[in-house]
C-alpha positions in Angstrom: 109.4 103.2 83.0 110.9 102.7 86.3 109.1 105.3 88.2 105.9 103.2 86.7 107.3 99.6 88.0 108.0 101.5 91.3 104.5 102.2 91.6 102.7 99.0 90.2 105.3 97.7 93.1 103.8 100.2 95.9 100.4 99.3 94.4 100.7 95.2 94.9 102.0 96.2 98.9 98.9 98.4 99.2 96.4 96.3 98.2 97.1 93.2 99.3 94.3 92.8 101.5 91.7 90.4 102.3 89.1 88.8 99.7 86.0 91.1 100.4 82.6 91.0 98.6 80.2 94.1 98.5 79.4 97.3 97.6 79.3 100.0 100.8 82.1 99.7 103.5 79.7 99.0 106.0 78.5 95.5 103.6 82.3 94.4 102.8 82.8 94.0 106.0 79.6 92.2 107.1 80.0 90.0 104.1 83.8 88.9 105.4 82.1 87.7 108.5 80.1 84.5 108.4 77.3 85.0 110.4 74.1 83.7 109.5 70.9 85.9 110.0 67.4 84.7 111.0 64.5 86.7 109.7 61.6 86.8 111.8 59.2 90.1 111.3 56.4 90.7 113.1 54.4 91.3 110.0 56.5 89.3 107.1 55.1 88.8 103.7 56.3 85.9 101.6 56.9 85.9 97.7 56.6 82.6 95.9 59.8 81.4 95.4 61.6 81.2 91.8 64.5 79.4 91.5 67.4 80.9 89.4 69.8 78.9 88.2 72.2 81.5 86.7 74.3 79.6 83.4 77.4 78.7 84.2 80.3 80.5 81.7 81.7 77.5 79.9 85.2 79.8 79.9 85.7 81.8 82.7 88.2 84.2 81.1 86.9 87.3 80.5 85.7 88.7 77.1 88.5 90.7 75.2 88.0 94.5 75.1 89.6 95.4 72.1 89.3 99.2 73.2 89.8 99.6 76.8 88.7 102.6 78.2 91.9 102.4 80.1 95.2 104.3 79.7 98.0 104.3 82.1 100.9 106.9 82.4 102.5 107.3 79.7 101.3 104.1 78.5 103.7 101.9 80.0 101.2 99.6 81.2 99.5 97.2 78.6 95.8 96.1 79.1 96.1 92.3 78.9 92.7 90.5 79.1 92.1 89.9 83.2 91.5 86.0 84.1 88.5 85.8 86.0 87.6 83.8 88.5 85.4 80.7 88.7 81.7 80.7 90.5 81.5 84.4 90.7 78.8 86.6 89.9 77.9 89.9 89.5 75.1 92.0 90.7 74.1 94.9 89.4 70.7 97.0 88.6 70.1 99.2 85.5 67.3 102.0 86.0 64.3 101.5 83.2 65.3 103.1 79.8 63.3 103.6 77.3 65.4 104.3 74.6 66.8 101.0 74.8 65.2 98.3 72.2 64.0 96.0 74.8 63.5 96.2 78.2 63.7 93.2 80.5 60.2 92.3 82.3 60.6 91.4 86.1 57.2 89.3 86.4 57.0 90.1 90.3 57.5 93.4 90.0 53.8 95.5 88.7 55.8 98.6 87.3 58.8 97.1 84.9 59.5 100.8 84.4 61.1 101.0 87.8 63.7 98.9 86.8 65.7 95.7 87.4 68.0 94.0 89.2 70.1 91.5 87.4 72.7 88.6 88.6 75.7 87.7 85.7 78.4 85.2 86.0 81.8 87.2 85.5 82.1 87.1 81.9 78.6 85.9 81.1 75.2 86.5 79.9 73.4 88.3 82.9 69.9 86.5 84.5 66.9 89.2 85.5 66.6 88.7 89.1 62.5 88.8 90.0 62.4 90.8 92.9 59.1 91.9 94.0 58.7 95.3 94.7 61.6 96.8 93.7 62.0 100.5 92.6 65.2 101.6 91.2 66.4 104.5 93.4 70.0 106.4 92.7 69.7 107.8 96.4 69.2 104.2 98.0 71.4 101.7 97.3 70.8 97.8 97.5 73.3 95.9 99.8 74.3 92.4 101.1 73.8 91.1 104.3 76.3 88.7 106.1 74.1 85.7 104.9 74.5 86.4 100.9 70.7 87.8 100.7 70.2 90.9 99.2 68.6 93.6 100.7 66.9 95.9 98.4 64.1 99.1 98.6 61.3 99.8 96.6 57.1 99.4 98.2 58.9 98.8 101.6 62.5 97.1 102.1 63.1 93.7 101.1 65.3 90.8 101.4 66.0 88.5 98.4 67.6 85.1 98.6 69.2 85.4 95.0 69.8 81.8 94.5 66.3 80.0 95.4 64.4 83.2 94.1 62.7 83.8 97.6 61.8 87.1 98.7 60.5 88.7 102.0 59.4 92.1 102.9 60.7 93.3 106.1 59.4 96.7 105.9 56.6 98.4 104.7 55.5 101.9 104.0 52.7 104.3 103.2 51.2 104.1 99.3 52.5 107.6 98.8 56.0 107.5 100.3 59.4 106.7 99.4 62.2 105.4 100.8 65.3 107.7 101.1 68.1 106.3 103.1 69.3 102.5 104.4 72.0 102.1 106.2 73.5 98.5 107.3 75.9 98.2 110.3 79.4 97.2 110.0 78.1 93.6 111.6 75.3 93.1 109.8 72.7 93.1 112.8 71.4 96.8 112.8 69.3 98.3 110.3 68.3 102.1 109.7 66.6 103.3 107.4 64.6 106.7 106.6 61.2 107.5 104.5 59.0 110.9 103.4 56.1 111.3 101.6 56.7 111.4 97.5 55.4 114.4 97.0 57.8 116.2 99.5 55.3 117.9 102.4 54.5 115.8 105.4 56.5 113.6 107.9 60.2 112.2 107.8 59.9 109.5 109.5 63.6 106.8 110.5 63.7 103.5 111.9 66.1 101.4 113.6 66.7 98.1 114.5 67.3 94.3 113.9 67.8 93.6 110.6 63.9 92.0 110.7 62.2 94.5 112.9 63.4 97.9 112.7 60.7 100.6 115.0 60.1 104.1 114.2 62.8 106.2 116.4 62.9 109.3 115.2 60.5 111.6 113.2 60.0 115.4 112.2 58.0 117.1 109.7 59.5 118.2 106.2 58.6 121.5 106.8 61.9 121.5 109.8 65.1 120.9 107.9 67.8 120.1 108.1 65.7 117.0 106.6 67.2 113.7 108.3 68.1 110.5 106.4 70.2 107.9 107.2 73.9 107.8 106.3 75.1 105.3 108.9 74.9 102.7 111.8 77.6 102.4 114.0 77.3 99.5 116.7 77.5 101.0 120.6 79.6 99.2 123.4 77.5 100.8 125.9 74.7 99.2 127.7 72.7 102.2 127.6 73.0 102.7 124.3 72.1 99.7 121.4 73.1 101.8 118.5 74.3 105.1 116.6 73.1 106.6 113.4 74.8 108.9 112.1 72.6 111.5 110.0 72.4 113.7 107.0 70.8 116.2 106.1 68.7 115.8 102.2 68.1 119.7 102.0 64.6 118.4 101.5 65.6 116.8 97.8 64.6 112.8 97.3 68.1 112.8 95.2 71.7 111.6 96.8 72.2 114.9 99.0 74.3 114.8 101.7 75.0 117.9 103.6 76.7 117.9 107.7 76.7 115.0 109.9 74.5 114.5 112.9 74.6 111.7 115.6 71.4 110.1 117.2 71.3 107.9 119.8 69.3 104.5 119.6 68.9 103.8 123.7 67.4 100.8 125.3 64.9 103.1 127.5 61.4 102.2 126.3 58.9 105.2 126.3 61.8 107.9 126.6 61.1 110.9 124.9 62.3 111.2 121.6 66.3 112.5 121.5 67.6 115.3 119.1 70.3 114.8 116.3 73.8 116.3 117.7 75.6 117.8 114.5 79.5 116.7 114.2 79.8 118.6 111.2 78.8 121.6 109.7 76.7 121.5 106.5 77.5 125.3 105.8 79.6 125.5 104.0 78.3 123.4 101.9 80.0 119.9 103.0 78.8 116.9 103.5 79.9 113.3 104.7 81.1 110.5 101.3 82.2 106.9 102.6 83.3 105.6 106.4 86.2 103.2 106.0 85.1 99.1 106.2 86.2 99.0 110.1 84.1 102.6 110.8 87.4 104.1 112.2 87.7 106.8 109.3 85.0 109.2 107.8 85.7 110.6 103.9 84.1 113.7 103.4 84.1 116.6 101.3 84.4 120.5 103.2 83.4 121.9 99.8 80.6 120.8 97.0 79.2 122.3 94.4 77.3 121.9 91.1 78.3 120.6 87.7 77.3 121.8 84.2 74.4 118.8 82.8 75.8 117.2 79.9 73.9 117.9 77.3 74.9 114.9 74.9 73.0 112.7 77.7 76.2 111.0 78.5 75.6 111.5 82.0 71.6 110.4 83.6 69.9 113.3 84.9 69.5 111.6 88.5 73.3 111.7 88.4 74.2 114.8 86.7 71.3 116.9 89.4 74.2 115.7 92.3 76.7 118.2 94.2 80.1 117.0 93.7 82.8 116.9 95.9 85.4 119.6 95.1 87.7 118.8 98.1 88.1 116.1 100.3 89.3 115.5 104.1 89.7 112.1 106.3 89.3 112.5 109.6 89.5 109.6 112.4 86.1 108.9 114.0 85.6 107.1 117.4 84.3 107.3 120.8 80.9 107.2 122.8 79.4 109.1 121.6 81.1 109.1 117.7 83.6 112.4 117.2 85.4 113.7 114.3 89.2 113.8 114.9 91.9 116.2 113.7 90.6 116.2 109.6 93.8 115.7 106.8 93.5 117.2 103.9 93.6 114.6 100.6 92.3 117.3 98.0 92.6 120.8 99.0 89.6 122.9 98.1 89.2 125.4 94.5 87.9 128.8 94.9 87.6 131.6 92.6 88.8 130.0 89.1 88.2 131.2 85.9 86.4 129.0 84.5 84.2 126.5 85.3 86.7 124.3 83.3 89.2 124.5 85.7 87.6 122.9 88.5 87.9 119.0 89.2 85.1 117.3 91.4 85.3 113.9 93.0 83.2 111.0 92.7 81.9 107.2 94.1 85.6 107.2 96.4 86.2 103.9 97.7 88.6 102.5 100.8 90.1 99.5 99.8 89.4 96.9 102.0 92.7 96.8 104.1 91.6 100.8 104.4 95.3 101.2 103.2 94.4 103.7 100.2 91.3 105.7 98.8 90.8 104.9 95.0 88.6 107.9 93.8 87.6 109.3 90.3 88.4 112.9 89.3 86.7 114.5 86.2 86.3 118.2 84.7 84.0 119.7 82.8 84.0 121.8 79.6 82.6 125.0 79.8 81.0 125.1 76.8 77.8 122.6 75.5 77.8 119.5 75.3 79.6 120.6 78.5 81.8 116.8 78.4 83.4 115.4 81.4 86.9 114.3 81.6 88.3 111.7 84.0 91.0 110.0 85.7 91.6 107.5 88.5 93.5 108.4 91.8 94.7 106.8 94.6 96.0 107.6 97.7 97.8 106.1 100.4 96.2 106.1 104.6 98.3 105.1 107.2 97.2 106.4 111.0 100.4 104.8 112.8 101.0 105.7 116.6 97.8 106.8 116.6 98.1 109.9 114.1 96.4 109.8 111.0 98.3 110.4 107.9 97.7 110.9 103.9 99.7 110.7 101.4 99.6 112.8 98.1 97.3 111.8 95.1 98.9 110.2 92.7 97.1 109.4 89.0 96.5 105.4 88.5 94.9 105.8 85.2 92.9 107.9 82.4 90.1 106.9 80.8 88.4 108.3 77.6 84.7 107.1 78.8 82.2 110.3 79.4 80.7 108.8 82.7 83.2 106.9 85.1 82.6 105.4 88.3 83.7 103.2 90.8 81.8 100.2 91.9 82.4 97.0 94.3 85.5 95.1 94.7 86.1 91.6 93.1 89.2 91.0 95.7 92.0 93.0 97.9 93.3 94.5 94.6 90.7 94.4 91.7 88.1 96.4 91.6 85.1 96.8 89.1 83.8 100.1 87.5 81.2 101.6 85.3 82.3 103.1 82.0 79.6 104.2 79.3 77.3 101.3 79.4 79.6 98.4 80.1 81.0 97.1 84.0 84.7 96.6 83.7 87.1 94.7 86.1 90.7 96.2 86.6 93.5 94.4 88.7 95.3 97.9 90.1 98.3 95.4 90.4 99.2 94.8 87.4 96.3 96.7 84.6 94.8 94.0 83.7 90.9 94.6 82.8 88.0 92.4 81.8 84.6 93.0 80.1 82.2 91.9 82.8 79.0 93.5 81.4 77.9 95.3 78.0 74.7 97.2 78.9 74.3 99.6 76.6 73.1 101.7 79.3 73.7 103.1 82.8 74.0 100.3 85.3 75.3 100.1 88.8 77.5 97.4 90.5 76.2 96.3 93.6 78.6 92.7 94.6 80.5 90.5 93.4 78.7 86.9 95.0 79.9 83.3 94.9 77.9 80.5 94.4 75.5 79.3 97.2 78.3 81.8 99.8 79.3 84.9 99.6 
């Protein structure tokens, strides 16, 4: 019992950080700023607006969950009902599924199969959010911009005001083509994003730019991997140089692959002749890049991957269960002009050789928090035998890079869960975050285990932010 309040204690120091709204590092950071952006696209299409008025919870305590999915060590740690905050909602999206009853219709969008985007007040009965255009993709996720408007792919990208209903496309692309990466910088100004043809064979093709007006800068044929797609936009302090994306490589797959790390340089010579990716890190072995911390200054990534047996109880969508999995992880420091990977620190050494597949544990959705003070992360394993089930727990780990040296601490186990799909989504503030767990979005304060029912789905669904009303 003590060693437990000792670390609820080391907990409430470590994640006592600001109030930050979003779901990538690179949009909880641009959200804490309070910037407003203009859009003005050369060729901008208009949706006629809707206005959504989401309905207000009358309490805004959360709904009991009389069987948490939620067990701390030793179960020292009760799960009282979390007290939610007032004039919050949640964004999410939830792929089409068939199997479910009744699927909701979004007027604006001519395939409802692609499915939906939905706004909920914490607590409350969730609003479909008509977003014209929209595709549900598990490689491309939507994101906020420093103004509160969501930005979101499908026919092109798009930019939603989800309050007054408006929409406007920003970005458009070929009828049989599909977008693969986006990518928003730390400040909320540049924009990068990637497309390929849908059917695989043809021209890769990334742009770059203000949020409104991104340009082609980069394109190669599918035919010439490594196959290039966006993984981030770091801001330059160069005058030569506006911007740099950082690359990865898809291995030619539409799905969330991400194998080595390659920088590009956005310079502000017109007509110069097109510059070539310079790799940072190696994709074989198999590695790839997971999460740069909110401020940019640290890169997560895994030097070992691999693949996981499909659950075949369909616990797990297929989208999700196709992905490599990080087996290992490192954090390395990443600065300079051009970007560099520092000395790396091992968090989770590497597994090689096991018996069974059983014996491995794989990573998954890893998130800073956002004083960058810890990684939360969860860890499953597989059974080796069908309906091959998955396992999981939540780790954290403590970051400090004092005097200039990077350090990690060792993973230590938050919390068990009995759910069969587990994964992290967007924080609600400096120390509570939300998650997915079978078909419902939970909210759990790491300080002190409280947890709250934010959404019953009944399917898979995706946290995406946590917005205020009228601000982010």
């Amino acid at each position: 019992m003590l060693a437990m309040l000792s670390l609820i204690g080391l907990l409430l120091a470590c994640f006592n950080g600001l109030l930050i709204y979003g779901l990538t590092p690179q949009a909880q950071q641009a959200a804490a700023r309070s910037a407003t952006a203009t859009v003005s696209a050369l060729e901008t299409r208009v949706a006629s607006p809707i206005v959504l008025t989401p309905t207000p919870t009358p309490n805004p305590s959360a709904t009991p969950t009389p069987n948490p999915p939620i067990f701390w060590p030793n179960n020292s740690v009760p799960n009282a009902v979390l007290q939610l905050p007032e004039d919050r909602y949640l964004l999410y999206e939830q792929p089409y599924n068939p199997n479910l009853p009744s699927n909701p219709k979004n007027t604006q969008n001519p395939n409802s199969q692609q499915g939906n985007l939905f706004l909920a007040p914490l607590g409350g009965q969730p609003e479909v959010l008509n977003a014209p255009g929209y595709i549900y993709n598990q490689a491309v996720r939507p994101m906020l911009t420093p103004s509160g408007q969501l930005l979101y792919s499908g026919d092109g990208l798009w930019l939603l005001d989800i309050f007054s209903g408006q929409a406007t496309q920003i970005a458009t692309i070929d009828a049989d083509a599909v977008v693969t990466s986006m990518a928003l910088s730390s400040d909320g100004h540049w924009l990068a994003w990637s497309s390929e043809p849908s059917n695989g064979r043809g021209t890769i093709k990334i742009y770059a730019g203000p949020l409104a007006s991104t340009h082609l800068v980069y394109q190669q044929s599918t035919a010439d991997c490594p196959c290039f797609r966006v993984f981030a936009v770091l801001p330059s302090s160069s005058k030569q140089v506006l911007a740099y994306l950082l690359l990865t490589d898809s291995r030619g797959s539409h799905e969330a692959i991400q194998n080595g790390l390659w920088v590009l340089p956005i310079t502000t010579t017109a007509g110069q002749e097109q510059q070539q990716p310079q790799e940072i890190l190696d994709e074989d072995p198999q590695q790839g890049p997971l999460l740069l911390s909110p401020s940019d200054r640290f890169l997560l990534y895994s030097p070992n991957e691999g693949q996981v047996p499909y659950p075949t109880d369909n616990s797990v969508p297929a989208d999700i269960a196709a992905l490599s999995y990080a087996n290992s992880l490192s954090l390395a420091s990443l600065g300079g002009s051009p970007p560099a990977l520092g000395q790396a620190q091992i968090v989770l050494p590497a597994q090689r050789a096991l018996r069974s597949i059983a014996d491995y544990h794989w990573v998954t959705t890893p998130l800073f928090t956002p004083d960058e003070r810890s990684l939360v992360y969860v860890e499953f394993s597989s059974d080796d035998q069908p309906p091959y089930e998955r396992h999981s727990a939540l780790y954290t780990v403590q970051v400090s890079d004092g005097n200039g040296h990077l350090h990690v601490a060792r993973p230590v186990l938050l919390a068990t869960t009995t759910a069969a799909l587990v994964e992290l989504g967007t924080w609600l503030n400096g120390h509570t975050l939300t998650f997915y767990a079978d078909g419902n979005i939970f909210a759990l304060d790491l300080s002190s285990g409280a947890i709250a029912t934010l959404v019953q789905a009944r399917t898979y669904v995706r946290a995406i932010a946590v917005v205020g009303t009228g601000r982010i």
